[in-house]
C-alpha angles and dihedrals in degrees: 000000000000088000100035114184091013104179092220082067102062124065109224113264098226092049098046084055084054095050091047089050090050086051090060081044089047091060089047090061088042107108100185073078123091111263099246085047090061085051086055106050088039079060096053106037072056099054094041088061081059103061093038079058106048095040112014100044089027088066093041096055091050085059091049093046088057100053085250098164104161104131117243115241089280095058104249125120120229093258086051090047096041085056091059094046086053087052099040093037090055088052103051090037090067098043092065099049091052084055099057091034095051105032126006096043097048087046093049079053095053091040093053107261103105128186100221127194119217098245094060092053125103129245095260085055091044087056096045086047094054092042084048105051086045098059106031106023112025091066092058105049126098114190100210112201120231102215140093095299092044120051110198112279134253101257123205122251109269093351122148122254140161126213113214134183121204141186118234129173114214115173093002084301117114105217121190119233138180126217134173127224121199126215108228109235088218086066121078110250081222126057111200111209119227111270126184084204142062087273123125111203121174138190122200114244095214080059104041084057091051095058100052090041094116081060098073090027094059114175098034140078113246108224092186151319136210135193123242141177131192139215128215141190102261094178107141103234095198111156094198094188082068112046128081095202119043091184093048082046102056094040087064105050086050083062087055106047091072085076118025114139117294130266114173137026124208120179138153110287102237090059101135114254094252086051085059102050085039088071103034099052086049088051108042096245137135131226075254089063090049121100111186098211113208099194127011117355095212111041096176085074088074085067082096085069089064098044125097137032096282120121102014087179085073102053138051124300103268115263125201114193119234126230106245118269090233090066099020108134089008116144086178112064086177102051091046092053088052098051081063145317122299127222124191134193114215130242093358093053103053117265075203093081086054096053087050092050088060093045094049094052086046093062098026103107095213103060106090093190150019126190129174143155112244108205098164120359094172072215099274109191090211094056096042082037096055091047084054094048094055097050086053095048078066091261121144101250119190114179113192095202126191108223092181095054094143115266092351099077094112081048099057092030087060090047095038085063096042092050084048092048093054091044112261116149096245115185127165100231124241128347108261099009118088116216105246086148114110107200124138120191117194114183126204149189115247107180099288093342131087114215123187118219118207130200112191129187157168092217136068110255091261118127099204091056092051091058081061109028126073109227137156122230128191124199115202142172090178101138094226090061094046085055093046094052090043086050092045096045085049086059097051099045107041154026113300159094124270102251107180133275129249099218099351119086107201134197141247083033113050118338088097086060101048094050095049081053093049089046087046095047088056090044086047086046091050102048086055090051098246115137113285125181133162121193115174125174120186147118115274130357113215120135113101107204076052085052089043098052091049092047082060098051098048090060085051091060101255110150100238118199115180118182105191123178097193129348131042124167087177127095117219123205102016106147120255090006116049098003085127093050129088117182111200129177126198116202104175137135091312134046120249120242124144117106106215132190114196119168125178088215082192098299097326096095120201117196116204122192133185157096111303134099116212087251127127080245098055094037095048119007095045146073097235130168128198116178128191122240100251100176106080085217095057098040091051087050090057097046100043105031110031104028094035096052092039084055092047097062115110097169104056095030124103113184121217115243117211091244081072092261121122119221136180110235106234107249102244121183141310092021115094125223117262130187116190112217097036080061089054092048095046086050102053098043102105111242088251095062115129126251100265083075095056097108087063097044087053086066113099132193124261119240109272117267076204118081117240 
């Protein structure tokens, strides 16, 4: 291309992440969604802002900080970018406010979970309250002073505080003071009063302590107080070439974070002005990095709404996943993997039928050895117990943990240490890459032969997640893969060079290149007017030689479709550059996950699966593994059912403008609405199941983007 790398072609990074996070807001004020399922989503647009905070802006205003000023791919510096993330991030701060102000406050009311303020309870709920805060709360508390003698104290990331400014007289003259009182984490942000009924009544803790302030300041008159939060940067800073010990490394910087430098300020919106500057000037922060909150400053709290099994008629229909028909009534995981390959669609194909695979081969007396990454175990006792079993079974274990796994570093540490105490090899992969790879290999004696089972996958070996992603895992006893996951275990274990893979395509070696061949094939295809067709689903898009060769390809005439969850730096139907290519982005009851590499390859289809993102950090900081779909069953079943019905919804689906703004086209007849994932789960629920399922079974296939 004449203007390679032209910066009106890219869609800033940071922005794209907003816009994503507007999509899962966008499902809370959606009021087609159960109630408790817009909670959900309002929680975790909530808790996403967090982590862009702690991480995302953290890193930008250290650049900033250190006069970094080299534009991004689409031409802005980090003070221009930090500016629209000020503006994007207001708005959609108060639209989520408005949201929980407006609608979902007032219908938990109506639905009998009510947000109460002091001042509305009756006298009975005013008693249990002070009992209450005097038992459970009052202990804990430590009013911290705000003068000469004491300097304003480190406050935890995202804790809880109120600032509170009193009145004292000392000599006959009445002096002003400022103090800070911090909430506990071990203490619930709602207190639900006691209810003979099916009522559910709360009280916030920040203002149940506000009210019984006067009660640890004796002696002064408390003029006001207002709740505040603060963000830090939460970034891990760990220089592997020197440290000795990656896991004693890592345990320190957690301790850190805790207190890295601050990044964002939330506090009560009517906090006086001089409040305001008061904690700005002590924490280095600016009036860009305050955020004035009108209704709870940690949204994520309410998550305890949602929990539990009370009012069903607010929430979902209830799904149970389906074992898989190709393993359905199998007592031998191993021979039914070796009649053919096994694909599995995940959640609405069981994770169950995973963690049995790894106990089986645990207790079976003929495996000799297991080894998996572990990237996030959410620390499942059946999948660590069952690497413990084995080793106890007398089996070689070796588990590859990821200790940085993003905020689950304290998780994997504490199950990195249990696996080495019962005696499973635990390593920590490769200097500089982290393991995002989830492959497991169990081999196995066969009479006087050895055969190596794989199991392949989009998603981290943690069976909670699996209930709520939506992954893809592939079970295989094809001897090229055995030898690729030997070989790739052997990488990341010992001492040696990457020497090429026979099936497996493995970042940060040689997945980028691939993909830039497969994309040039289609363009080549294209150009010689044999059929060419890209469709890629993944989470974020990123990588700009990646953009650039898709660009090409689209003026080519390949038919590009990207389905893109988050990020995505690309910008679809712009003419003469991108007019071939649509962007869409499904944001639904379960969290897509499955990465997903079809090309037409003029009418000889291959089909690639894996881990990896198209982002500079999958593509080269990662072990990453993508596999092609080698069984003609199993690869017609992912592009016709799964992508096919993924490219057919019309209810879920927002499709990418080329302005950078996502929109749902309007259904107009005689199209029929489709919803994807309602369509998987009525697909894998098997024909016996009982009436309570019905609203799934209604739901029919639409026709095939794909010809017979």
């Amino acid at each position: 291309m004449a203007d390679k790398l032209n910066p009106k072609h890219f869609i800033n990074r940071e922005l794209s992440w907003l816009e994503f996070n507007q999509r899962v807001l966008d499902e809370a004020l959606d009021q087609t969604n159960p109630l408790l399922e817009r909670l959900k989503f309002f929680t975790i647009a909530s808790s996403n802002l967090d982590e862009f905070f702690e991480v995302r802006v953290a890193g930008l205003k250290q650049q900033i900080e250190s006069g970094i000023s080299t534009r991004s791919v689409d031409g802005q510096t980090p003070v221009e970018i930090f500016s629209a993330i000020h503006h994007r991030v207001r708005k959609m701060v108060a639209d989520k406010y408005a949201c929980w102000r407006d609608e979902l406050k007032p219908a938990l009311a109506k639905n009998k979970m009510r947000m109460l303020e002091i001042s509305e309870l009756h006298k009975t709920d005013h008693d249990w309250l002070e009992e209450f805060y005097h038992d459970k709360i009052r202990p804990v508390l430590t009013p911290l002073a705000i003068d000469p003698a004491h300097p304003f104290p480190q406050l935890l990331n995202k804790s809880l505080n109120l600032m509170v400014q009193l009145e004292m007289v000392k000599n006959g003259v009445p002096a002003k003071y400022l103090a800070v009182v911090q909430c506990p984490a071990i203490l619930p942000r709602l207190i639900q009063l006691p209810r003979a009924d099916d009522r559910r009544d709360y009280v916030f803790l920040g203002d149940l302590m506000g009210h019984f302030l006067a009660d640890i300041f004796p002696g002064t008159q408390i003029l006001g107080f207002w709740p505040f939060r603060l963000t830090r940067n939460s970034e891990l800073y760990v220089d592997e070439s020197d440290t000795p010990n990656l896991l004693k490394a890592v345990e320190e910087e957690l301790h850190k974070r805790r207190r890295g430098h601050a990044v964002r300020l939330e506090i009560a919106n009517h906090c006086p002005v001089e409040i305001q500057k008061t904690l700005l000037n002590t924490l280095l922060l600016t009036e860009q990095d305050l955020y004035l909150i009108d209704g709870p400053l940690n949204p994520t709290r309410l998550m305890m709404l949602y929990q539990g099994q009370h009012a069903p008629e607010l929430r979902d229909a209830p799904f149970q996943a389906s074992v898989a028909p190709a393993l359905r009534n199998k007592t031998d995981f191993f021979e039914a993997i070796r009649e053919r390959d096994i694909l599995l669609h995940h959640p609405f194909e069981s994770y169950s039928s995973i963690v049995e695979f790894l106990e089986h081969a645990a207790v079976d007396r003929d495996v000799l050895a297991i080894k998996m990454t572990l990237y996030r175990t959410g620390g499942d006792e059946r999948i660590v117990g069952a690497l413990m079993n084995a080793v106890n079974k007398g089996k070689q274990v070796t588990a590859v943990v990821e200790l940085r796994a993003r905020f689950d570093e304290a998780n994997n540490i504490e199950w990195a240490r249990k696996l080495e105490e019962n005696g499973v090899h635990v390593v920590y992969g490769l200097v500089g890459f982290k393991i995002h790879a989830k492959c497991a290999l169990v081999v196995r004696r066969e009479g006087y032969e050895i055969r190596r089972y794989v199991h392949l996958a989009t998603g981290n070996y943690n069976p909670t997640t699996a209930k709520l992603y939506t992954d893809i895992s592939l079970l295989t006893c094809h001897p090229d893969f055995g030898e690729d996951a030997t070989n790739l275990f052997n990488l990341l274990t010992g001492i040696c060079q990457f020497q090429g893979m026979s099936q497996l395509v493995v970042a940060p070696f040689d997945l980028h290149k691939k993909i830039l061949q497969l994309i040039a094939r289609e363009t080549a295809h294209a150009k010689r007017g044999l059929p060419a067709r890209i469709i890629a689903k993944f989470n974020s898009l990123v990588e700009p030689q990646l953009i650039e060769a898709l660009y090409v390809a689209s003026q080519a005439g390949v038919k590009i479709e990207l389905i893109i969850r988050g990020i995505c730096c690309l910008r679809p139907g712009v003419p003469k550059l991108s007019e071939n290519i649509t962007v869409r982005s499904i944001v639904g009851r379960f969290l897509e996950h499955s990465r997903i590499y079809y090309f037409e390859n003029a009418c000889q289809p291959e089909v690639f699966v894996g881990s990896a993102d198209w982002m500079p950090r999958n593509l080269f900081r990662r072990i990453e593994i993508v596999f092609p779909l080698k069984d003609g069953l199993v690869c017609d079943r992912v592009i016709r059912e799964i992508l096919g019905t993924i490219l057919a919804d019309n209810i879920k689906a927002n499709f990418l403008g080329a302005d950078g703004i996502y929109h749902r086209k309007k259904i107009a007849a005689p199209e029929k609405p489709h919803d994807s994932q309602a369509t998987f789960m009525a697909l894998t629920i098997p024909k016996s199941a009982d009436k309570s399922k019905e609203k799934f079974t209604r739901v029919k296939m639409a026709a095939s983007p794909f010809p017979k």
